[in-house]
MARVEX-38558 format. One record per residue (C-alpha): residue number from 1; residue in three letters; x, z, y. Coordinates in pm, 1 decimal. Example, Ala and Ser with C-alpha at 12.3 -4.5 7.8 and 13.67 -1.06 7.14 Angstrom:
<lomis>
+-----+-----+----------+----------+----------+
|   n | res |        u |        w |        v |
+-----+-----+----------+----------+----------+
|   1 | Ala |   1230.0 |    780.0 |   -450.0 |
|   2 | Ser |   1367.0 |    714.0 |   -106.0 |
+-----+-----+----------+----------+----------+
</lomis>
This chain:
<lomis>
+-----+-----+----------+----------+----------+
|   n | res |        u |        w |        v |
+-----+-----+----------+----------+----------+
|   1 | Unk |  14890.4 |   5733.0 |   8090.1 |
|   2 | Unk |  14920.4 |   5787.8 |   8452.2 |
|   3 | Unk |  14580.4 |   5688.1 |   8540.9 |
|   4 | Unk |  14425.0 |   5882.3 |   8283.8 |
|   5 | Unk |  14587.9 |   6212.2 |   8422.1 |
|   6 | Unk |  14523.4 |   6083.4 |   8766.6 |
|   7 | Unk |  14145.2 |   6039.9 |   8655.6 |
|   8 | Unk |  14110.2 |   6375.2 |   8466.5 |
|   9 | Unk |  14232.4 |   6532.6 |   8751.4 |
|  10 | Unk |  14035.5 |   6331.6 |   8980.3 |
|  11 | Unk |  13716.8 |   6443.6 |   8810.4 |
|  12 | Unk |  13820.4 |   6798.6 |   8805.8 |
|  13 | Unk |  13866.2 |   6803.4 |   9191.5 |
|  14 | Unk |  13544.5 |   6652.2 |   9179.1 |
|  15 | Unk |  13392.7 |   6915.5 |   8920.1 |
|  16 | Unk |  13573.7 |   7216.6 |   9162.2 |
|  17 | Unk |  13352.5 |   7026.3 |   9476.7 |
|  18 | Unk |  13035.7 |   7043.8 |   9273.4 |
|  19 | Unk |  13042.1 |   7365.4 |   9162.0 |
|  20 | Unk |  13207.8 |   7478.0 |   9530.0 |
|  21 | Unk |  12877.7 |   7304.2 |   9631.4 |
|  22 | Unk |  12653.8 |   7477.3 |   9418.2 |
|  23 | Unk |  12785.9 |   7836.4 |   9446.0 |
|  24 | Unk |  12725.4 |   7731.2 |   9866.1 |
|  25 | Unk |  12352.2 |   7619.3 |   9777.3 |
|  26 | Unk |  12367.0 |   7975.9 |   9560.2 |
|  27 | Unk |  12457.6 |   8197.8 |   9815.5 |
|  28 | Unk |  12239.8 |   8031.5 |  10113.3 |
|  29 | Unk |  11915.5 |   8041.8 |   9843.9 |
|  30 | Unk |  12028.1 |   8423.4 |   9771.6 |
|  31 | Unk |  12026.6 |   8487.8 |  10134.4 |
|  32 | Unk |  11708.1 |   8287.0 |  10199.2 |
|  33 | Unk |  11521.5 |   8479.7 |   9937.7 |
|  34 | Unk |  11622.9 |   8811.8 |  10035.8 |
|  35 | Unk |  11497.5 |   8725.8 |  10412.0 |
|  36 | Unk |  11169.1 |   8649.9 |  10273.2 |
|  37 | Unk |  11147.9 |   8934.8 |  10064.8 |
|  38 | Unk |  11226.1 |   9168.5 |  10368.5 |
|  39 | Unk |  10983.0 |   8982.0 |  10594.8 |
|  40 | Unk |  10681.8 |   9044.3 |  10334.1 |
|  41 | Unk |  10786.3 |   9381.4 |  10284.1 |
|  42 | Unk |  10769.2 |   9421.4 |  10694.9 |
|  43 | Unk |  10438.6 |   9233.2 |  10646.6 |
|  44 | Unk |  10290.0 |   9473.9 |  10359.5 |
|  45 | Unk |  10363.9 |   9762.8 |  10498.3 |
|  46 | Unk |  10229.6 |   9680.4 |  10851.3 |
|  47 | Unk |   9892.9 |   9579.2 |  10615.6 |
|  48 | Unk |   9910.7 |   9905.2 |  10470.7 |
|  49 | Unk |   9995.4 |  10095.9 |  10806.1 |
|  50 | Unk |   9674.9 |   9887.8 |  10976.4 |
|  51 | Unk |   9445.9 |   9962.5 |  10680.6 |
|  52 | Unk |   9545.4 |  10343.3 |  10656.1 |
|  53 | Unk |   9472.7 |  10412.7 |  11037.0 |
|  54 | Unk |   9136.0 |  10220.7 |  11016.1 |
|  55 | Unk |   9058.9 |  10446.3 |  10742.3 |
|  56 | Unk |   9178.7 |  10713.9 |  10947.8 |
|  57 | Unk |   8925.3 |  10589.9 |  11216.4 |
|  58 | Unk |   8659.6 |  10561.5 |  11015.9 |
|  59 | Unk |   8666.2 |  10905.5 |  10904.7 |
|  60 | Unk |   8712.4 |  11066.7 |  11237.1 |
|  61 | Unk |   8430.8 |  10871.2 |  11350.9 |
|  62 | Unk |   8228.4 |  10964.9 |  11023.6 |
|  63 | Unk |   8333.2 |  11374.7 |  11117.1 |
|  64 | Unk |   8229.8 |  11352.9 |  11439.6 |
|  65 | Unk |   7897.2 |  11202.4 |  11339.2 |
|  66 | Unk |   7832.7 |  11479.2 |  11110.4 |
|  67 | Unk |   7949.0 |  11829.7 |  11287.2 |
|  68 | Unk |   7748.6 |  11659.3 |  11575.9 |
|  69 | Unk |   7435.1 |  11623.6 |  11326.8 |
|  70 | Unk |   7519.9 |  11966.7 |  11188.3 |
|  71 | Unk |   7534.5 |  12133.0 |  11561.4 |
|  72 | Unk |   7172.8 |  11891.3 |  11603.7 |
|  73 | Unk |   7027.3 |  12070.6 |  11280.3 |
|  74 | Unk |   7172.5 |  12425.4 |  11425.3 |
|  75 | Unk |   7013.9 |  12382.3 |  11750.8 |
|  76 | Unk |   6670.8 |  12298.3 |  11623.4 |
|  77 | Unk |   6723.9 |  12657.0 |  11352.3 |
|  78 | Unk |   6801.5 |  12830.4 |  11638.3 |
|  79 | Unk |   6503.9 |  12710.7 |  11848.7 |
|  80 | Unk |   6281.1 |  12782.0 |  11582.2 |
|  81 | Unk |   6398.3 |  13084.8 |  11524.6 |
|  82 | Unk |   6329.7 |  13186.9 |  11935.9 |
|  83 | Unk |   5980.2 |  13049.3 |  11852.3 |
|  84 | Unk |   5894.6 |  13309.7 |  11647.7 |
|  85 | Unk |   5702.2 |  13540.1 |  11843.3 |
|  86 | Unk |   5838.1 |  13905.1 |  11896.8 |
|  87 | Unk |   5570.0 |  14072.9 |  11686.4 |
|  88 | Unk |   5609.0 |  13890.1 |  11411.5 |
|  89 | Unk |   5958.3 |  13977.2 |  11332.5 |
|  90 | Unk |   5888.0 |  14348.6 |  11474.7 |
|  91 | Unk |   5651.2 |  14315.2 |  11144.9 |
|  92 | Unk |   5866.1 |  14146.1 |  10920.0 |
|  93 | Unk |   6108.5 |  14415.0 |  11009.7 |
|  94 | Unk |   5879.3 |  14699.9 |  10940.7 |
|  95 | Unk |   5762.1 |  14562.4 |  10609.6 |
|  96 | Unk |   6168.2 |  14566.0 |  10494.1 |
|  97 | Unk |   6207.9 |  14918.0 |  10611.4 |
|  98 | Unk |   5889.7 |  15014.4 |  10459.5 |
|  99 | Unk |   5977.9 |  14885.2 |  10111.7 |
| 100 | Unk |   6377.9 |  15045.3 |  10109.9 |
| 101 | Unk |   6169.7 |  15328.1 |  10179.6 |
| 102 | Unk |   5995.8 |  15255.6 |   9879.3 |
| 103 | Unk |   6296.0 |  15257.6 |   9694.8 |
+-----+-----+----------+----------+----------+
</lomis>
C-alpha cells in the first residue's frame, strides 16, 4: 500500500510540474503575443501616418498647381482686358449710360 501512495503522489508532483510547466509556456506565449500585437500596432499606425502625409503632399502639390493656373488664367483676363482699346470701352460705356437713360 505504500507504493501505491508513494506512486499517486509521485504522479501528482509530476501532474503539479506539468501544469507549473504549462501555465510558464502560458504566460511567456501571453507575453509574446501581446509584443507582437504592439509592434503591428506601431507598424499600422506608422502606415497610416506615412500614407496620410503623402496624401497631405499630394494635395498641397495639387493646390499649388491650381491657384498657380488660376493666377495664369487671371493674368491672361487681365491682359485682355488692357487690350481693349480706350475707345471702345469709352463706347461701351456710353451705350450703358445711354440706355439707364432710357429707363
Amino acid at each position: 500500500m505504500v507504493t501505491l501512495v508513494e506512486k499517486i503522489v509521485s504522479l501528482e508532483n509530476e501532474a503539479d510540474s506539468i501544469v507549473a510547466a504549462a501555465r510558464d509556456e502560458a504566460h511567456k506565449l501571453e507575453k509574446s503575443a501581446m509584443t507582437d500585437a504592439e509592434a503591428y500596432r506601431r507598424k499600422l499606425s506608422e502606415d497610416m501616418e506615412a500614407k496620410v502625409s503623402s496624401f497631405q503632399k499630394e494635395m498641397e502639390a495639387k493646390h499649388k498647381a491650381s491657384v498657380m493656373e488660376a493666377e495664369e488664367e487671371l493674368v491672361r483676363a487681365l491682359g485682355a482686358v488692357d487690350q481693349i482699346a480706350d475707345h471702345i470701352v469709352k463706347e461701351q460705356i456710353d451705350r450703358i449710360v445711354g440706355r439707364f437713360s432710357e429707363i
